[in-house]
C-alpha positions in Angstrom: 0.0 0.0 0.0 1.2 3.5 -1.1 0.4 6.5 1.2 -2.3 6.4 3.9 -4.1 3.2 4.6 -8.2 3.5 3.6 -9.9 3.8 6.6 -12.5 1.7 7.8 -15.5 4.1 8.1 -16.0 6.4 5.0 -14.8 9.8 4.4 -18.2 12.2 5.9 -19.6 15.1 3.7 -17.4 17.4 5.4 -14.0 15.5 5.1 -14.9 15.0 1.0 -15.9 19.2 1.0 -12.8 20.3 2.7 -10.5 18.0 1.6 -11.6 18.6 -2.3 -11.4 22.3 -1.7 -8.1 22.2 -0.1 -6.6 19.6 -2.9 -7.9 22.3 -5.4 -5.8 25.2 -3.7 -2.5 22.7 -3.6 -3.2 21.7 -7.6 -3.7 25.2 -8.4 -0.4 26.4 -7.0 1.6 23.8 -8.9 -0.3 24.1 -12.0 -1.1 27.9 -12.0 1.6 29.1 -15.0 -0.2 26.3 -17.4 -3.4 27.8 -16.6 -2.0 31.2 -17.6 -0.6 30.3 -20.7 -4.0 28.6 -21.7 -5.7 32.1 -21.4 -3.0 33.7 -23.0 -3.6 31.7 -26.1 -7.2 31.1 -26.0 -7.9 35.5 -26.4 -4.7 35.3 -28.5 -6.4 36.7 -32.2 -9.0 38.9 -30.4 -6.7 42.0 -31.0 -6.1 41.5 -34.7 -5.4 44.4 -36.5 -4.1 47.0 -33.7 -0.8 47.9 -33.0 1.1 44.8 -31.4 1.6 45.5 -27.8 2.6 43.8 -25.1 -0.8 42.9 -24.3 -1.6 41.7 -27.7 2.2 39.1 -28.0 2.1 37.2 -30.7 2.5 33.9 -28.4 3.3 30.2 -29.7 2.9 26.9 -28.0 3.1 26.3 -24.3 6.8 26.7 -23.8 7.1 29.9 -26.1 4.1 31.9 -23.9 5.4 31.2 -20.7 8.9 32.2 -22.0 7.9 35.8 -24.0 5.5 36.6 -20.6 8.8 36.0 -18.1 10.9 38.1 -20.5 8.7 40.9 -21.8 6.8 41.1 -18.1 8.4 38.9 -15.5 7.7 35.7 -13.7 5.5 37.1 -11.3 2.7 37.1 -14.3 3.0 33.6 -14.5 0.6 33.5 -11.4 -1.0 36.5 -12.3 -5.1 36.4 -10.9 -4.1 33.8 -8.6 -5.7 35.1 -5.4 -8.6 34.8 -7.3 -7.7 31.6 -8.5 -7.2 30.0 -5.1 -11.2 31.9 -3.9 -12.2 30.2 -6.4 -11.2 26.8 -6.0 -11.4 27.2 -2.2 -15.2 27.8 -3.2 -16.1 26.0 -6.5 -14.2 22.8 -6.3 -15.2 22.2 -2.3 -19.2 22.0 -4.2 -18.4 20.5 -7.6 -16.2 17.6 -6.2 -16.5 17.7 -2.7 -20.4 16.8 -2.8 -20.4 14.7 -5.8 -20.7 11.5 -4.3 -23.7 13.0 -1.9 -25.7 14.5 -4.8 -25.2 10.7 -6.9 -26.2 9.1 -3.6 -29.4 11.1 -3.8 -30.1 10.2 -7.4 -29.1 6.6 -7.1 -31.0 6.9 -3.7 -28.5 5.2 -1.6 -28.1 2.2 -3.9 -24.1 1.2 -3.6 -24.3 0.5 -7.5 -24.6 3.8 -9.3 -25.1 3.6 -13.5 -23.4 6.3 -15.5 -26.6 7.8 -15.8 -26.9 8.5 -11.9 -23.0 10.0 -11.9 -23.4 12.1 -15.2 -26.4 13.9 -13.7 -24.6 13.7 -10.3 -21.6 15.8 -12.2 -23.6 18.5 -14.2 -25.8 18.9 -10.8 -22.5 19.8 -8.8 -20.9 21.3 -11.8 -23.6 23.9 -12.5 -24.1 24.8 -9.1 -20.6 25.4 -8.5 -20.7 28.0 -10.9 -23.7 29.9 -9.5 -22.0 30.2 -6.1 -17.6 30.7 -7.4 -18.9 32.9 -11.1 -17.1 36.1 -10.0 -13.9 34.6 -8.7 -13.8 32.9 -12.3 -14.4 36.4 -13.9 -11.5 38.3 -11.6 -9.0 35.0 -12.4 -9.4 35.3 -16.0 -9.4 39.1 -16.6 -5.8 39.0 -14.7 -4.5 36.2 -16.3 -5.4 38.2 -19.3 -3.9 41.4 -18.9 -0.3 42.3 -19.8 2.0 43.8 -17.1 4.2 45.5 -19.4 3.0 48.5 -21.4 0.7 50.1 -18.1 -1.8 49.2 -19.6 -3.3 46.8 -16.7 -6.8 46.9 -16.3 -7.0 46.3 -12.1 -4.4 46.3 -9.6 -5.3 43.9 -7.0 -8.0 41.4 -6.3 -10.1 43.7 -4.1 -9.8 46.7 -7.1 -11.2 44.1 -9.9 -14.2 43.2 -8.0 -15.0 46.4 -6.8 -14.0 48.1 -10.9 -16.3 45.3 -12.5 -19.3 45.9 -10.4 -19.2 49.4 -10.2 -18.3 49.7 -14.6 -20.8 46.3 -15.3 -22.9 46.6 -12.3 -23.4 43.2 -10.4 -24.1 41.1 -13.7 -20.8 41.7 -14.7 -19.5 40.0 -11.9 -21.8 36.6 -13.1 -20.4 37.7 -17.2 -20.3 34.5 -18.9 -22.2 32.4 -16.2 -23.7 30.8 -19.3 -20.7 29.1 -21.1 -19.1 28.6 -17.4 -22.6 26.4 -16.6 -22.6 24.6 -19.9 -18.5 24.5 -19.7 -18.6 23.3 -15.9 -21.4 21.1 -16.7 -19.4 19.3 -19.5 -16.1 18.9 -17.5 -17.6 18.0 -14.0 -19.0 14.9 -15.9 -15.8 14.2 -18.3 -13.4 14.9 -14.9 -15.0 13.1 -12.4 -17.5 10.6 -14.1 -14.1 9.6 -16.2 -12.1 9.4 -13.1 -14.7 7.6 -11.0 -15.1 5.0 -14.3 -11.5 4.3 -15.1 -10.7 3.5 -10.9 -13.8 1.1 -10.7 -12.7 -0.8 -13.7 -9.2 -1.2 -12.6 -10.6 -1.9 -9.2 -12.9 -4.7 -10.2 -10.6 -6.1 -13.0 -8.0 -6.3 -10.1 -5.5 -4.2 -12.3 -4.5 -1.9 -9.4 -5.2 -1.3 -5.5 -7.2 1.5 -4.2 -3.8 3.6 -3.6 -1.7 6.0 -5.3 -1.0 4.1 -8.9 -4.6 3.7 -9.6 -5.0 7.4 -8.5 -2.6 9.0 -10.6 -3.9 6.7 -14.0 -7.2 7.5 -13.0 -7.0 11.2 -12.2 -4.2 11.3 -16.1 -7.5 9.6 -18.5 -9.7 12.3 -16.4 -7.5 14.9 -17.6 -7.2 13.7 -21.2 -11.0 13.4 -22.4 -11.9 16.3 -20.3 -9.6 18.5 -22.4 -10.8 16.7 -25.8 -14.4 17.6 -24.6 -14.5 20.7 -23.1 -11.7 22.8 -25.0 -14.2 24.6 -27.4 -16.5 26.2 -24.8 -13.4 26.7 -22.8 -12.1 29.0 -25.1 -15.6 31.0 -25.8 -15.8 31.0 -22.1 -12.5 33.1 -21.4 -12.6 34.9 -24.8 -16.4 36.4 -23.3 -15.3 37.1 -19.3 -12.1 38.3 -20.6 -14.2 40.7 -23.1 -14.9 44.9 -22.9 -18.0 45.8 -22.4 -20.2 45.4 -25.6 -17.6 43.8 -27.4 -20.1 40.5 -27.7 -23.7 40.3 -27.2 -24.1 37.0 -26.1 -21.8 33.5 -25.6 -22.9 32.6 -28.8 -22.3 35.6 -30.8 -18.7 35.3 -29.6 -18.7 31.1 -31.0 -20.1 32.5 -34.2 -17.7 35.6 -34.7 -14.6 33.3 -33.7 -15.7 30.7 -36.3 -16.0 33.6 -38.2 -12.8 35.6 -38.0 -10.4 32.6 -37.1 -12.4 29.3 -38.5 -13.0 26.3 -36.5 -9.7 25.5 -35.2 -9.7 28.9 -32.9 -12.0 26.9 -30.6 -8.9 24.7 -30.0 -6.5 27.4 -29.3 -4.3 26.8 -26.4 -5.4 22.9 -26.5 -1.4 21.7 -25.4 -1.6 24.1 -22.3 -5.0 22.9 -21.7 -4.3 19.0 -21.2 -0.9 19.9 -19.6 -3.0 21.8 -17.1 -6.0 19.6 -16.8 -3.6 16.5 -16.9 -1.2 17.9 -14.3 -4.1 19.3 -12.4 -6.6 15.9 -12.4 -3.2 13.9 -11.0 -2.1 16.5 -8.2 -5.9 17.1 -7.6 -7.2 13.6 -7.2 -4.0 12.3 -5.2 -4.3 14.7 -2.8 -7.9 14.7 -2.3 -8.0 10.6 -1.7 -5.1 11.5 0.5 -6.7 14.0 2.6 -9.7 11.9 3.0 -8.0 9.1 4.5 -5.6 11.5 6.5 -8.3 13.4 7.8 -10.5 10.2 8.7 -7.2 8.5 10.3 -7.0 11.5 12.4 -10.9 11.4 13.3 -10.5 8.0 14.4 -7.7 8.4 16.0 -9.4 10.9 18.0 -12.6 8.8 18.7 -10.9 5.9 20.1 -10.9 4.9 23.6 -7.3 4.8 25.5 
């Protein structure tokens, strides 16, 4: 057995909602400069035809944004927005993964044999409202990862200055801008992410491939990562093209789909696709080990705790 020994009695709803929120914040840290470089590419044609700036870098693949950002504005834009990041995952990832396995005991009603039916609603359920209650830390994240430090032409200053900028500029619907895609995007990667992950460990488990411990983690949590991506990249990128957007610049999540298509042809809605499974890959494996680590860490420690001298 690698790393903590599975506990006897199950991980409780509040275990899985702290833990999950807490694995989140330790993923995020390690995986933050992918994420940036993901934006970066994904609004990267938005600013065709104005004066190449800074802001508007004419990046190329992975290696070659993170490299032109450190040398044209320094590494500390790597982990630009991540404040915001870590409010958000603090908030979003404690609901959309910490109470997934509550919300498909609900649907499955308590039945130990859920159908992929049970977890795909399970996943959108969590998914969507996750959004509704994290949608303006996902706003702030993205609009920082998005702006260039070089130039002065940065749009907000601190964490505290964007929220307070958007809402009094966009009034409080700015701060939900994009809910839509995020919903539909959160929807569709809550079930490809954790519905994947909770698939490929119960095969291996039942085949006998693997044991419940770190190996069967990491393999699960790496397929996770790679269909998400595959499935989720185009309304990822109309997702961050719209937050990260000025005011009137598109009227509606779909008019920004259609003028992409448009402008930059179907392949724009896989910009920044290497970035994207490098993140999500990276993320789903640090993620997911941790979390079943915490679990059983925190539930040693409850037990611990409970029993009698």
């Amino acid at each position: 057995m690698v790393g903590f020994k599975a506990t006897d009695v199950p991980p409780t709803a509040t275990v899985k909602f702290l833990g999950a929120g807490t694995a989140a914040c330790i993923a995020d840290l390690i995986t933050f400069p992918l994420d940036t470089a993901k934006v970066r590419l994904q609004i990267q044609g938005e600013c065709q035809g104005l004066a190449r700036t800074a802001a508007n870098a004419q990046y190329r693949g992975v290696l070659g944004t993170i490299l032109t950002m450190v040398r044209t504005e320094g590494p500390r834009s790597l982990y630009n927005g991540l404040v915001a990041g870590l409010q958000r995952q603090m908030s979003f990832a404690s609901v959309r993964i910490g109470l997934y396995d509550s919300v498909k005991q609900f649907y499955t009603k308590g039945s130990e044999h859920a159908g992929i039916g049970s977890r795909l609603l399970a996943g959108s359920t969590t998914g969507a409202l996750a959004v509704a209650v994290a949608q303006p830390t996902d706003v702030v994240k993205v609009r920082f990862q998005a702006q260039a430090r070089a130039g002065g032409g940065r749009r907000y200053q601190s964490t505290v200055e964007a929220y307070k900028t958007i809402a009094r500029e966009e009034g409080i619907r700015g701060l939900w801008k994009g809910t839509s895609p995020n919903v539909a995007r959160n929807a569709i990667v809550n079930c490809a992410e954790l519905v994947t992950y909770d698939l490929i460990k119960d095969t291996l488990l039942k085949a006998n491939l693997m044991t419940d411990d770190l190996p069967c983690h990491f393999t699960s949590a790496f397929g996770a990562g790679f269909c998400t991506t595959i499935i989720a990249s185009p309304v990822d990128v109309v997702k961050t093209r719209y937050m990260n957007s000025a005011l009137g610049q598109y009227h509606s999540a779909g008019h920004c789909a259609l003028a992409m298509l448009r402008k930059e042809g179907p392949q724009a809605f896989y910009k920044g696709f290497m970035p994207s499974f490098l993140r999500l890959g990276s993320w789903n494996v640090v993620m997911f080990v941790t979390y079943e680590q915490l679990k059983r860490a925190l539930m040693a420690a409850y037990e611990s705790r409970e029993a009698p001298f």
